[in-house]
C-alpha positions as a Markdown table, in Angstrom:
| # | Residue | x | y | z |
|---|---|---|---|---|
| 1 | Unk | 0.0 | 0.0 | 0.0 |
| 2 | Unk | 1.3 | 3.5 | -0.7 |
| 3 | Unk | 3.1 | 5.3 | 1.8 |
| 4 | Unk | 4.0 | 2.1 | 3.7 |
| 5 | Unk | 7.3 | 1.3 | 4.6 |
| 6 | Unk | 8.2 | -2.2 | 2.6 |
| 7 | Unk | 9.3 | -5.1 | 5.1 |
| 8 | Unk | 12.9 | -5.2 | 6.5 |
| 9 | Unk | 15.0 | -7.7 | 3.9 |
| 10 | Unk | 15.9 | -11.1 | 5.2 |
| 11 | Unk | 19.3 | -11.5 | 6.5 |
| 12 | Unk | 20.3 | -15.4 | 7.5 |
| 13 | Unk | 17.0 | -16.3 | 6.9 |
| 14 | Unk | 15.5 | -14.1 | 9.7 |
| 15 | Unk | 14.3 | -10.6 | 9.6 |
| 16 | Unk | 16.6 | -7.8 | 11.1 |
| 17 | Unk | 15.7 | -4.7 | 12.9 |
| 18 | Unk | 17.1 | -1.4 | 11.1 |
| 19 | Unk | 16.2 | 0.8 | 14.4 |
| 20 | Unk | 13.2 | 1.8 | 13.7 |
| 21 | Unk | 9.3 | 0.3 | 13.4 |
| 22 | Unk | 6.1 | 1.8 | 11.5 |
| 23 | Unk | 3.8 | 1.8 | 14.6 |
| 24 | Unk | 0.0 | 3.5 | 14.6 |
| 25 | Unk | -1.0 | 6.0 | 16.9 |
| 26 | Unk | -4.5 | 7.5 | 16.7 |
| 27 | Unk | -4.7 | 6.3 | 13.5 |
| 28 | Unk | -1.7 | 8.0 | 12.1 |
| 29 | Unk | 1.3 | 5.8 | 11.1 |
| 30 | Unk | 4.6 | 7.0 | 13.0 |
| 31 | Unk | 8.1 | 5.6 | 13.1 |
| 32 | Unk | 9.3 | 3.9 | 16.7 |
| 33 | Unk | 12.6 | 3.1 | 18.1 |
| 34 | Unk | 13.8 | -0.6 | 17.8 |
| 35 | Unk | 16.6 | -2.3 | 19.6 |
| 36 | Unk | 19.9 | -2.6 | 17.7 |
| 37 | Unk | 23.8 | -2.8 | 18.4 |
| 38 | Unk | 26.6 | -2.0 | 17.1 |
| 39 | Unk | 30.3 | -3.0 | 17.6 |
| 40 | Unk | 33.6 | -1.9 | 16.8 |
| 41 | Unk | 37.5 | -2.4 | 17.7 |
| 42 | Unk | 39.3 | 0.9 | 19.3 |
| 43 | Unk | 42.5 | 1.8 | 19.9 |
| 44 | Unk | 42.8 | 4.5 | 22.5 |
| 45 | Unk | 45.9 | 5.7 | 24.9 |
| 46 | Unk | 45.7 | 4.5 | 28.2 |
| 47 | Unk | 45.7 | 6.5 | 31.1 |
| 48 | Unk | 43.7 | 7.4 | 34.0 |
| 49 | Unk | 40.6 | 10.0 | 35.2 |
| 50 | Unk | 41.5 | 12.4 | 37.3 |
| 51 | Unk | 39.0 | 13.5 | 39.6 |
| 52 | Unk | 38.6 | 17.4 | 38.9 |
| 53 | Unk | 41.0 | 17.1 | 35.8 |
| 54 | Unk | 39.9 | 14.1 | 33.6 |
| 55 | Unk | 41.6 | 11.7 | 31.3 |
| 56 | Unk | 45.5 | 11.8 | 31.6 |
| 57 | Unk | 47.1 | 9.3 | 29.6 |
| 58 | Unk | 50.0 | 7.3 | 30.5 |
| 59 | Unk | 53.3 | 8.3 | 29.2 |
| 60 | Unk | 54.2 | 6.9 | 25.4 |
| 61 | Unk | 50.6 | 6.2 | 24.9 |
| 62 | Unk | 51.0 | 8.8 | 22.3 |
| 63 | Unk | 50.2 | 7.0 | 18.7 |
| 64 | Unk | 49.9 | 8.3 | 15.1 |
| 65 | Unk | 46.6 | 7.1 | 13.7 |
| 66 | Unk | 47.6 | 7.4 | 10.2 |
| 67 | Unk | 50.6 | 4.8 | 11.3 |
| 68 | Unk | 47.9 | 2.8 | 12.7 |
| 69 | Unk | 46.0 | 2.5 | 9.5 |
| 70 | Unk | 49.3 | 2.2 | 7.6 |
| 71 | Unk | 50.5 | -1.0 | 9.6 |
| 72 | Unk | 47.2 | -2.6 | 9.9 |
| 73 | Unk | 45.8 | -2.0 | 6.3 |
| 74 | Unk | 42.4 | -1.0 | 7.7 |
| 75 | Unk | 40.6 | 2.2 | 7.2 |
| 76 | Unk | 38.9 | 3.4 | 10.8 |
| 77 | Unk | 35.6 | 5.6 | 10.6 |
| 78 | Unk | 37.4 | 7.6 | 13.7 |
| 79 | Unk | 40.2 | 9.0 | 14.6 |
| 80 | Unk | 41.9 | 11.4 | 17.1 |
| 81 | Unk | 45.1 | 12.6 | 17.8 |
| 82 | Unk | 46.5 | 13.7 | 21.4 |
| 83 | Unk | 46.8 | 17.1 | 21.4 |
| 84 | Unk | 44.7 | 18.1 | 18.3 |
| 85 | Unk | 41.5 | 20.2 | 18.3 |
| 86 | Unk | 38.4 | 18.7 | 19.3 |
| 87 | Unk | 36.2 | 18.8 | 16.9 |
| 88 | Unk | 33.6 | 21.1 | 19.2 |
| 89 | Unk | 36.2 | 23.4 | 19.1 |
| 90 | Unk | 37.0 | 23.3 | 22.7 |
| 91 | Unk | 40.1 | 22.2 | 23.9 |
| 92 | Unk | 42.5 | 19.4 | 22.1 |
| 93 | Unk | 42.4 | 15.9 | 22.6 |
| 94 | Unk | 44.2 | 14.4 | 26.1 |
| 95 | Unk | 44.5 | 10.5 | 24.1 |
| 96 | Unk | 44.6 | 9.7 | 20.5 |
| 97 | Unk | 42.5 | 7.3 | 19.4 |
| 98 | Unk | 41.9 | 4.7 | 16.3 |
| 99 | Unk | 38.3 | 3.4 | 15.5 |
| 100 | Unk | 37.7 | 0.4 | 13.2 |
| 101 | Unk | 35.8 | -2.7 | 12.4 |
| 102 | Unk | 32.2 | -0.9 | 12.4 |
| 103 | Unk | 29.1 | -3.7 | 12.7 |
| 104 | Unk | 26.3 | -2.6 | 12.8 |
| 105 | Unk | 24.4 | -6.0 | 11.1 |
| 106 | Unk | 22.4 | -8.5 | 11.9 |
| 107 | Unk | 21.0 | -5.2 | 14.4 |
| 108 | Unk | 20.2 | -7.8 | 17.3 |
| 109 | Unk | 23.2 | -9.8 | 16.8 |
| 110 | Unk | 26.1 | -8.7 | 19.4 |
| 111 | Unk | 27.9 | -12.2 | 19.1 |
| 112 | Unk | 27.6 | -12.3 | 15.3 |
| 113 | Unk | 29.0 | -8.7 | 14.8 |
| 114 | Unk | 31.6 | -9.4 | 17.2 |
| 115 | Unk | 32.7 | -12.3 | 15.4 |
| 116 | Unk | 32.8 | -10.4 | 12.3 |
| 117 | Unk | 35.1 | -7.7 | 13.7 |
| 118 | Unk | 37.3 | -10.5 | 15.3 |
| 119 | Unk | 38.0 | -12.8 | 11.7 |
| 120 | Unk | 38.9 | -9.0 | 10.4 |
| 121 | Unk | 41.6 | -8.7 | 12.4 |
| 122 | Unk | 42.3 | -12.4 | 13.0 |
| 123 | Unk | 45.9 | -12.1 | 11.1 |
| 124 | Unk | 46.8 | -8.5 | 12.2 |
| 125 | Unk | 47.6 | -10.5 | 15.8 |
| 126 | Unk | 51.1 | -10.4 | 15.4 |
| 127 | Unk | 51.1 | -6.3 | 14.4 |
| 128 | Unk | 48.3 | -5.6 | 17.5 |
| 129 | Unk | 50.8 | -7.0 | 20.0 |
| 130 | Unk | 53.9 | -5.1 | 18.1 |
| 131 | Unk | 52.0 | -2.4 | 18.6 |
| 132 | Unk | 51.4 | -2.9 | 22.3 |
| 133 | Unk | 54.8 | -3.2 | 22.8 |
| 134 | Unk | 55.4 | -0.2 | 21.3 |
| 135 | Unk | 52.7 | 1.9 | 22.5 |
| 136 | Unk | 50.8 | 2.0 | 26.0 |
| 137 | Unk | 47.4 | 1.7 | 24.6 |
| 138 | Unk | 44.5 | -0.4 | 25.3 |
| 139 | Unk | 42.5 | -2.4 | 22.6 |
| 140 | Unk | 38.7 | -2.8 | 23.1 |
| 141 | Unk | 35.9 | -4.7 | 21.7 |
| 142 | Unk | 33.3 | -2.2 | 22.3 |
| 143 | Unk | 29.5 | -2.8 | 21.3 |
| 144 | Unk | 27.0 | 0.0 | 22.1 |
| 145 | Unk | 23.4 | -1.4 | 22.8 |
| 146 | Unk | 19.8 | 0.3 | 22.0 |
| 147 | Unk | 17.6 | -1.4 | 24.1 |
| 148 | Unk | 13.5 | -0.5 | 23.9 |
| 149 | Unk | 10.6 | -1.8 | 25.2 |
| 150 | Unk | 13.0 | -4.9 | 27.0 |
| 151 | Unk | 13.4 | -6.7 | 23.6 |
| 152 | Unk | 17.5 | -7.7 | 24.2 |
| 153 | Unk | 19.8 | -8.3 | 21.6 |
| 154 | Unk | 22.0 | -11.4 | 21.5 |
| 155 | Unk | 25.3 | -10.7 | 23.6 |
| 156 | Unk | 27.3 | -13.8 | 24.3 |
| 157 | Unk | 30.9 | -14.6 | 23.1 |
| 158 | Unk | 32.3 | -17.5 | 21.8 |
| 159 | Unk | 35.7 | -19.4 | 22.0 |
| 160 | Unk | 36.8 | -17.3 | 19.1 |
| 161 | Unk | 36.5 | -14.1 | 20.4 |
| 162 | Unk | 38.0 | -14.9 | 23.2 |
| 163 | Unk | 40.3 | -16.4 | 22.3 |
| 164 | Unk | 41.4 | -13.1 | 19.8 |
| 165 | Unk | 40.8 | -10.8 | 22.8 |
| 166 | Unk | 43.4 | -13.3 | 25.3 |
| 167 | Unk | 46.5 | -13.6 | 22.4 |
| 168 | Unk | 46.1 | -9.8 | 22.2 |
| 169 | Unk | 44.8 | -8.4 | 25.6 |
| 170 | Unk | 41.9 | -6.9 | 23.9 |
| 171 | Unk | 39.2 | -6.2 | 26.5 |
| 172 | Unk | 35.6 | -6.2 | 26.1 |
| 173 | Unk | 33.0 | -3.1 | 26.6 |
| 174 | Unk | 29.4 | -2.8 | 26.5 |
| 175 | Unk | 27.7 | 0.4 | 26.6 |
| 176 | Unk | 23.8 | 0.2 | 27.5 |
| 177 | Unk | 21.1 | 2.7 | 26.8 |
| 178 | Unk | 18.1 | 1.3 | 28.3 |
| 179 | Unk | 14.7 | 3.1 | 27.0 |
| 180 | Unk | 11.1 | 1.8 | 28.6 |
| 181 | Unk | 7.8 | 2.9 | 28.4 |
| 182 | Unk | 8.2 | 5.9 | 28.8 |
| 183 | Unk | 9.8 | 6.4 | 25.3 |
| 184 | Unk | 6.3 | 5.0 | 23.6 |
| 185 | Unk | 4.2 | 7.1 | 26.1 |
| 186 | Unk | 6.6 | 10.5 | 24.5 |
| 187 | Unk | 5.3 | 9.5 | 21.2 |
| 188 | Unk | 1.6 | 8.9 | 21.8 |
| 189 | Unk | 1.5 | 12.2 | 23.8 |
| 190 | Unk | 3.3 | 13.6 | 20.9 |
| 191 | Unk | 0.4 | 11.8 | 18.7 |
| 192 | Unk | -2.4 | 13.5 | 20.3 |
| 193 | Unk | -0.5 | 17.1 | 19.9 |
């Protein structure tokens, strides 16, 4: 029917969730919030938080992203560099930073995107740990979750992953944003507007 959104393609041979939903409020189609998750592989400075101060990182934890990319033949979607501007404007970066291996497919699939990120980088091994002995910088496996309305996405990891994040010392992070009800009461209130 015209104006409808068209199903979400098959992916595996189940459906996956771009983020959003066509749900009816009043009568009047809207678009809803989904859960999804995403996952990447970072390489940041290491250091500490200050209290008062902030992030200090650790002498030589200093890196060159553009090395980075260089070495490991990957192009990141994010990169900073201690001590260059932020890109508010306001103050200069205290860590550099390298940002790679973006999943963000199947949407409720944290294990499956993991695993992608992990056979990416599978033979770059022996570089990551030159690079750690190089550098004092942390690796992390990080996945950022959407949650709404309590439907969870798959997060469980198998022996491969760990097994990449033991021979390099990679640890794992999980960010959490949590939305209930309250999100879908915002929108019928908005619906009735």
């Amino acid at each position: 029917a015209a104006g409808k959104p068209d199903a979400p393609p098959a992916w595996g041979g189940a459906s996956f969730s771009l983020g959003w939903a066509v749900i009816e409020i009043r009568g009047e189609q809207r678009m809803a919030e989904q859960t999804s998750c995403h996952a990447y592989f970072s390489i940041c400075s290491d250091g500490i938080i200050e209290p008062g101060v902030g992030f200090i990182a650790n002498k030589n934890s200093d890196f060159d992203p553009e090395e980075l990319t260089k070495r490991l033949g990957i192009q990141p979607f994010r990169t900073s560099k201690m001590g260059s501007p932020r890109r508010t404007g306001h103050g200069t970066f205290p860590f550099s930073s390298w940002h790679a291996c973006l999943q963000k497919e199947p949407a409720l699939d944290g294990e499956e995107q993991c695993l992608r990120i992990v056979r990416m980088l599978t033979d770059k091994i022996p570089v990551l740990n030159e690079i750690r002995r190089e550098v004092d910088v942390e690796f992390t496996l990080m996945i950022v979750t959407e949650i709404h309305h309590e439907e969870q996405p798959v997060l469980c990891f198998g022996r491969e992953i760990i097994a990449f994040c033991y021979l390099t010392g990679t640890e794992i992070s999980l960010d959490q944003f949590i939305y209930g009800e309250e999100s879908r009461r915002e929108l019928e209130v908005e619906g009735t507007a």
